[in-house]
Structure formats: C-alpha cells, structure tokens
C-alpha positions in Angstrom: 0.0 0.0 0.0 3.0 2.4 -0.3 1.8 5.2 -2.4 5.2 6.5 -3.6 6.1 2.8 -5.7 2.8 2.7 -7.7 2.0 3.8 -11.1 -0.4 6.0 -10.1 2.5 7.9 -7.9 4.6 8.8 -11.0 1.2 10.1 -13.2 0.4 12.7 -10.1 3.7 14.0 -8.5 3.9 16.6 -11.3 0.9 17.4 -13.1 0.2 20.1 -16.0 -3.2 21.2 -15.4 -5.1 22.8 -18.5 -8.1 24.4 -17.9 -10.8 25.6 -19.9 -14.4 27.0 -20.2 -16.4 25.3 -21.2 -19.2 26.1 -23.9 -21.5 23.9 -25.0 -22.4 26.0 -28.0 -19.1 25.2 -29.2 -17.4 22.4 -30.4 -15.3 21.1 -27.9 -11.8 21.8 -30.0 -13.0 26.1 -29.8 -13.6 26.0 -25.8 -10.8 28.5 -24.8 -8.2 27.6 -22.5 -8.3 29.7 -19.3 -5.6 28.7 -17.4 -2.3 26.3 -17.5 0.5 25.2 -15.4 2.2 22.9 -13.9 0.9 21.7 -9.8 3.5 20.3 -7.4 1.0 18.7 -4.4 1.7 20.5 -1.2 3.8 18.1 1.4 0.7 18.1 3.9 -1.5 16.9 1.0 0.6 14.1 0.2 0.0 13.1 3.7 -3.4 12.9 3.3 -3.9 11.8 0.5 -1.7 8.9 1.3 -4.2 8.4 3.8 -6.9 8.2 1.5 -4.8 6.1 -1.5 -4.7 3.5 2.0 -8.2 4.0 2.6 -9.7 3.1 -0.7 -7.0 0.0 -1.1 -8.3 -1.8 1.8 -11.8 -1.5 0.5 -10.6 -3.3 -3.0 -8.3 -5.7 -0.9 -11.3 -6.8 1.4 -13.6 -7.4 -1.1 -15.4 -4.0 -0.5 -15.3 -2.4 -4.6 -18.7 -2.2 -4.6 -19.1 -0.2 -1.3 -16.7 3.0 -2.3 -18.0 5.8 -2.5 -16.4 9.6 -3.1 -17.2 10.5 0.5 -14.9 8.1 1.9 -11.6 10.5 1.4 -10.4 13.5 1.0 -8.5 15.0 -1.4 -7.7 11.7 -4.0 -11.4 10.2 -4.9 -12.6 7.0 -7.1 -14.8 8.4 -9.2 -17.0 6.2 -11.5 -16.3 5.7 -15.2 -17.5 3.8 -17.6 -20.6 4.3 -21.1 -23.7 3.8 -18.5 -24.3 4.2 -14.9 -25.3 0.9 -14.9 -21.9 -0.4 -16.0 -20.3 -3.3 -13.2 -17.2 -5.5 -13.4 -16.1 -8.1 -11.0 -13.6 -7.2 -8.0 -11.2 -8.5 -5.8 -12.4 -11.5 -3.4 -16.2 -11.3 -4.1 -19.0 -12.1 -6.2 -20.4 -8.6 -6.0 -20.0 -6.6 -9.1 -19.2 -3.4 -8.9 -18.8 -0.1 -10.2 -16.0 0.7 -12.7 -13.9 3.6 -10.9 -10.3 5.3 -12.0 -8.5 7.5 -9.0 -8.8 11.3 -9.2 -8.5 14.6 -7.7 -11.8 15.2 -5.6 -13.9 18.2 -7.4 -13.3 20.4 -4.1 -9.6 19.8 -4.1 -9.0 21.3 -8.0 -11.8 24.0 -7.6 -9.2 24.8 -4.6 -6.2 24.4 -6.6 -7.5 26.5 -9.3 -8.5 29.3 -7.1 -5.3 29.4 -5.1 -2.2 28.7 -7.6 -3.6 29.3 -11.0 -6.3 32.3 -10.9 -4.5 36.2 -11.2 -6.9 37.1 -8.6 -6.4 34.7 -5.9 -4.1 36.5 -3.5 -6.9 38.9 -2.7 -9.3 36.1 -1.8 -10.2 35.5 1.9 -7.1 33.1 3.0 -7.8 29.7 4.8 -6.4 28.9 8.0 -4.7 25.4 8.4 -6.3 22.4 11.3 -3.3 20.3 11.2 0.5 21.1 10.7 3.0 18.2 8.9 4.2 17.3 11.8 1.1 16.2 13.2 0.5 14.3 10.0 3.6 12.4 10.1 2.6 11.0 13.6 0.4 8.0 14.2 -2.9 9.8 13.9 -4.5 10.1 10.7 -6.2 13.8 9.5 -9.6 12.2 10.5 -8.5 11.1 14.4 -6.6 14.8 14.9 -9.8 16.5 13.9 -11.8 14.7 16.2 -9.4 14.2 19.1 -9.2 18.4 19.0 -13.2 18.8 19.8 -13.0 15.4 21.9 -10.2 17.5 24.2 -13.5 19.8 25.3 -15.8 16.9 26.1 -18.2 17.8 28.9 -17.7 21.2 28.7 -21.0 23.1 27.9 -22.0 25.4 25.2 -22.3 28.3 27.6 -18.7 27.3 29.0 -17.3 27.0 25.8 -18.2 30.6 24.7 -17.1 31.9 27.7 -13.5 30.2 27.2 -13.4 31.5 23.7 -14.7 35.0 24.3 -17.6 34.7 22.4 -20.9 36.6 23.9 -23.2 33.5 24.0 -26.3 33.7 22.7 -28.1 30.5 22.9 -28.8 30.3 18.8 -27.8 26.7 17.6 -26.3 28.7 15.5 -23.4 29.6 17.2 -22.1 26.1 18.0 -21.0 26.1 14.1 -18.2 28.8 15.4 -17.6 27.1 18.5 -16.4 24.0 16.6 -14.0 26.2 14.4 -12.9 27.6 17.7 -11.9 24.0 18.9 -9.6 23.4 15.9 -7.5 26.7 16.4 -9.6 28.1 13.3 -10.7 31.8 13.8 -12.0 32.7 10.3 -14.7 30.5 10.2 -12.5 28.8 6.7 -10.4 25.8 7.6 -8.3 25.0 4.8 -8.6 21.3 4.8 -12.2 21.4 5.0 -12.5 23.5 2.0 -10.2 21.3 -0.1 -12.1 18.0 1.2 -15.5 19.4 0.9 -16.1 18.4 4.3 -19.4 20.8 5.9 -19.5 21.3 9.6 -23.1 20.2 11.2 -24.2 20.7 14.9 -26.6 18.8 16.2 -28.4 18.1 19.9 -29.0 15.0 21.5 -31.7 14.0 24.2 -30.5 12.7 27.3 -31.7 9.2 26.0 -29.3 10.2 22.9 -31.8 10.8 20.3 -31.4 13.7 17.5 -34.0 16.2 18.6 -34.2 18.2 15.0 -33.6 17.1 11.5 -30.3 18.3 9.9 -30.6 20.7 6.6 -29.1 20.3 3.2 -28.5 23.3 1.2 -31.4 25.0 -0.5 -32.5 23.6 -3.5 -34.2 24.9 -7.0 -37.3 23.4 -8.0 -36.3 24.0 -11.5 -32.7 22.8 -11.2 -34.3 19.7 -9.9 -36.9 19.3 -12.4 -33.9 19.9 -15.1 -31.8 16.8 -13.8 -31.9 14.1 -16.3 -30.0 11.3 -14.0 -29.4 10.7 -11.0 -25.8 10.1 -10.6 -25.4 14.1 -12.3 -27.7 15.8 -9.6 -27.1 17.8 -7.1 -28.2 15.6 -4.0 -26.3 12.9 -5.1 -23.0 14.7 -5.2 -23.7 16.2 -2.2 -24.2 13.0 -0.5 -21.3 11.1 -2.4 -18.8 13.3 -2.8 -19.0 15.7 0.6 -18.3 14.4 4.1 -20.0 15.8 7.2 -18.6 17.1 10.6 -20.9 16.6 13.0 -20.5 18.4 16.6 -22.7 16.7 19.0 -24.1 17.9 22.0 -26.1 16.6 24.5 -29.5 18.6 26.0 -29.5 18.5 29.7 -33.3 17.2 29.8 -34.3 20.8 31.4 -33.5 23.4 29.0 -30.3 25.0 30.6 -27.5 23.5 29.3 -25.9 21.9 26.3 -22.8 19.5 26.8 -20.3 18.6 24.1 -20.2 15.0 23.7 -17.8 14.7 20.9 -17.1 14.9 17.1 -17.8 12.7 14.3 -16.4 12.6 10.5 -19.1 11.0 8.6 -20.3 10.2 5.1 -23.2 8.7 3.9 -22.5 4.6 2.9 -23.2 3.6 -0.5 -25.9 1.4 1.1 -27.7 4.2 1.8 -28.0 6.0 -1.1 -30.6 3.5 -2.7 -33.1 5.1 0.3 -31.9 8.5 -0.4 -32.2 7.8 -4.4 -36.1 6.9 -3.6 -36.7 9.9 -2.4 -35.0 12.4 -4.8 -37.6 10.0 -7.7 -40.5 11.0 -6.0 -39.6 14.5 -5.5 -39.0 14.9 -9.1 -41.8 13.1 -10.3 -44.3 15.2 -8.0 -42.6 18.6 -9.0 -42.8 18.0 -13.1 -46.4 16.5 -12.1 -47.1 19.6 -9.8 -47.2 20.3 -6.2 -50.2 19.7 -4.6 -51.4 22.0 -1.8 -54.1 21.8 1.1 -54.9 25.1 3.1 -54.9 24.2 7.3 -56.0 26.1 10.0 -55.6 24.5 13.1 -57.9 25.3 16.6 -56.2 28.8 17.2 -57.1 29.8 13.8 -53.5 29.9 12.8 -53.7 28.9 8.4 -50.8 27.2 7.3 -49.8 25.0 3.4 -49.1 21.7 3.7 -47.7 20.2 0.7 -47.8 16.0 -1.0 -43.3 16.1 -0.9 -41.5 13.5 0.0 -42.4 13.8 4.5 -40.2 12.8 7.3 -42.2 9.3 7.2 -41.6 8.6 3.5 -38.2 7.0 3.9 -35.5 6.1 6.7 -32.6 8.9 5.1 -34.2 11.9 4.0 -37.0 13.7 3.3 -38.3 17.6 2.0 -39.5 20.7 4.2 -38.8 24.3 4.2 -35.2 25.9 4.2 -36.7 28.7 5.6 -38.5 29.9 8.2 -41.0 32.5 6.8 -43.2 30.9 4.2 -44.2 32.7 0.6 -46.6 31.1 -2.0 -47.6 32.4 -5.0 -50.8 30.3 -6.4 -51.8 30.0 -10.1 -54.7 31.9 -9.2 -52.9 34.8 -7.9 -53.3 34.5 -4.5 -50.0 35.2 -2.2 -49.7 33.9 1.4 -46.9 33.9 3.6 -44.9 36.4 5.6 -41.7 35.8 3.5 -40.8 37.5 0.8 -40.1 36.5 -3.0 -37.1 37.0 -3.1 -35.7 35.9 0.4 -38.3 32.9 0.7 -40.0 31.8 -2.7 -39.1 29.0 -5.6 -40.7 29.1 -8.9 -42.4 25.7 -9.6 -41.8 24.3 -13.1 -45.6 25.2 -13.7 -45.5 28.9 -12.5 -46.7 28.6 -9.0 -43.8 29.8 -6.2 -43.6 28.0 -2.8 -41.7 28.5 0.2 -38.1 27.4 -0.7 -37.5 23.7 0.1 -34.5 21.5 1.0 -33.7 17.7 1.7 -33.4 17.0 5.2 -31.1 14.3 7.1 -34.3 12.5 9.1 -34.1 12.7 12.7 -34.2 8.9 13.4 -30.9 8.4 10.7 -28.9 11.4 12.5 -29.5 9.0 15.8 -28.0 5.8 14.1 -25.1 7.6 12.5 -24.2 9.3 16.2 -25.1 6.5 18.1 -21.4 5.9 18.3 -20.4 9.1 19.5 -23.3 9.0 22.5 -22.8 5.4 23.8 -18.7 6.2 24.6 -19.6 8.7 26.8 
C-alpha cells in the first residue's frame, strides 16, 4: 500500500493542469483555455492523500469495490467511469459486481487548486487557515482522528462554557455552536483550509439525554427547477452532495431541562453507498411530483392559525431523508394569484416548473438516521 512505488504515484507527483471554459455552443476543439500550469501537491496533501490512496485500497483488498463511495476521502477520490451508470465488473475476493472507478482529484480539491495557484486574482481572496500542521501528520494519527481528538479535548464542557473560554458573547442560537467547533480546531476565520479542499461541511446537532437527534439536519437549498432539469441521478445535485461531501458533525447533549448543552464529541461521517438507494427513492418521488405539480391543502388549526401543507417526500416517507422548508418564513404564490406567507419572494420563494412559487424547500437528514449515525459518538460517553 506504499503510495510512492505505484503507477499511479509517477502520473500525479507533477501534473500540468489545463483548464478551460467550457461552452456547449461550441465544439469542444473552440472551448478557450483559461488557465495552465504545472501543480507540485503540497507536502501536507501528500500526507493525506496517502491516507486516503490506503483507505480506498483496503476496500478493493477486502472485497469492498462495490461499497466506495467519493465521501470516503479527502482529497484523492474513485470516481466512477464507464458508457452507463449501470456499468459493473467483478472485484477483488467477491461475487459482487461493482462499479468501474479510476482514481482522481476530488472536485473540491481542484476548484481549490484553481483558485489558489492558477487564478490572477487569488491572493486577494479571503485566505484559509490550516487544522493540522505536517508534523502532526507524520505521527500515528491520521487527519480524521486529529480532527476529532481536538473537539473530543473539550468533552463535557457546555456550550455556555465553551463561549465563555473562547470570548464569544453566547447567545443560545444553535447557530453559534458552528463557530464554536472552528474555535476548537484553532480556526478563527470560520474557513479551515482542509475542510475547503475536502469538501467536508461542519453540522451541529443536539441529542436528548436518551441520545436521540432532537431536530432534522438541513441540506443546502435547493431549486425546484434545477431539480426538475436533472436528467440522471448520478449528475444531480443531492447525489454529489451526498457522495462526494463528508460531514462534521459536533454533538451535543440537552440537559433534559433546558439550561444546558454539553459537548459530547465529534464525528467525520459520510453517507454509505448502502444508503444511497433510500436517499435515491426519495429524490424520484420529489421529481416526479414537482414536473407533475405540487399539490397543496390550506390548514387552520384550533387557534385559527392557516398554514400550506404540501404532498413532498415527508419525514415518514423514507429512513434517510425527506423535504420541508429551508426557511423559516413561508411565501406562495398560487396559479390563481393569491399570495400567502410572511416571507418575501425574493428571500423565501421557488418558482415551480408550472409557474406557481412555494416556500423554498431543501432535503433533510431525518431525525431517526442522525441518531443511528451518532449513536457511536453517544454510547462512549
């Protein structure tokens, strides 16, 4: 598994990058080349991304092919290849086909590159700070165990207490725990370098004293239209979120009274490939209803208070994921005219594919699958 003697080695310790724009009124000959030149890798990524060369290895070696998934690393990904997304060859020690892959340079990782060694501009763009030195790397610890053993060091400690150490005014928004966990990695800008290059998105989430998730966990916005627009679902947006990005979670754990919030750990997670069929189920069915057209029922409930309720994928519709509002002021725009909400347009509203506007939706991490993925992180405690 020693990175430095493989083929593989020799075609990526010097690499001329060419990059252009691409046009797809064009023929792909006429794009014009934006930028070119030649990337030594940093000796910190080579670090981790020996890390991750080991990581994706031991999957092949154990008979595991078919389980990869872009997630699992950091900077050096196996992304899938092959005429159809239906493609499979046999592997390594098992009868599983699985999906044809060739090793790469994570999306995150060049969109990094390019912005920091190849664009004019890039020395007047906001700098990233770094989590781990060399140093640390070359130690026993991989990037994944530093990260994690830096919030683990403030185990116990409450929310409250942890603003107060870090002179931050506390505030009790949820919020705030997003800059608390920066704080804990020595990162003051709210941009960690390694995160940025790995595509790795800090979460905070709250646990009851029984240790189950007491919210559902947001996904970036999404556009109706976008979404209507994908043809497959290996090129949509959800799935590369979900593939390609890996998640920090914080956890904490609610007191059972309302007063205080105590750290219980960290957790570097990424969804497994076995999961994705769930996940896949439910993008389908948000499609299909949005090109078929959202239905919506008017409520008013024994206070008098009128709310929309909508026929998207709920919290009950699979174990993964599911749809509700990114926002919290609601705007809709029916066919007939009629607004409602106390949102704005702008701010709040998404243009259906059939003219209507809703509130602006997102996919959410279910409550129940945030509690199997932590379970972990609340049992050692």
């Amino acid at each position: 598994m020693n990175l430095s003697s493989t083929i593989l080695w020799s075609k990526m310790e010097q690499v001329l990058f060419v990059f252009y724009h691409r046009d797809r009124t064009k023929e792909r000959l006429d794009y014009n080349i934006e930028y070119v030149g030649i990337y030594n890798i940093p000796e910190k990524d080579i670090l981790i991304i020996k890390e991750d060369y080991k990581k994706l290895i031991g999957k092949i070696m154990d008979g595991k092919a078919h389980e990869i998934s872009e997630g699992d690393t950091m900077y050096l990904g196996a992304c899938t290849k092959g005429a159809k997304s239906t493609d499979r060859v046999d592997q390594y020690k098992s009868n599983i086909k699985a999906k044809p892959r060739a090793f790469c340079f994570k999306q995150p990782y060049v969109t990094y590159m390019l912005q920091t060694y190849f664009v004019p501009s890039a020395q007047e763009q906001e700098k990233c700070e770094e989590i781990v030195s060399v140093e640390e790397l070359k130690r026993e610890l991989t990037f994944e165990e530093i990260v994690v053993q830096k919030i683990n060091k403030y185990q116990g400690k409450t929310d409250k207490e942890l603003c107060n150490l870090f002179g931050i005014e506390y505030t009790g928004n949820k919020a705030q725990w997003i800059t608390l966990t920066y704080k804990m990695l020595g990162i003051n800008s709210g941009r960690a370098e390694e995160f940025v290059k790995a595509g790795i998105s800090v979460k905070t989430t709250r646990l009851s004293p029984k240790g189950l998730a007491k919210e559902p966990s947001p996904l970036p916005p999404m556009r109706m239209l976008e979404l209507d627009s994908e043809k497959k679902w290996e090129d949509s947006i959800l799935y590369d979120q979900l593939t390609t990005l890996k998640y920090l979670f914080a956890v904490y754990r609610d007191d059972g009274k309302g007063k205080d919030c105590v750290l219980l750990g960290a957790k570097l997670w990424n969804m497994p490939s076995s999961d994705l069929v769930d996940a896949k189920m439910v993008w389908e069915k948000t499609k299909n209803i949005v090109a078929n057209g959202v239905k919506f029922k008017r409520k008013t409930n024994s206070k008098g208070t009128v709310s929309i309720s909508n026929n998207l994928p709920g919290i009950a519709s699979s174990k993964t994921i599911h749809v509700r509002p990114h926002t919290s002021k609601t705007y809709y725009k029916f066919s007939d005219g009629t607004v409602f909400g106390k949102g704005t347009e702008s701010a709040n509203g998404d243009k259906l594919p059939d003219g209507q506007i809703m509130t602006r939706q997102s996919f959410w991490f279910n409550p129940k699958y945030i509690t199997e993925i932590l379970a972990d992180v609340f049992s050692s405690k």
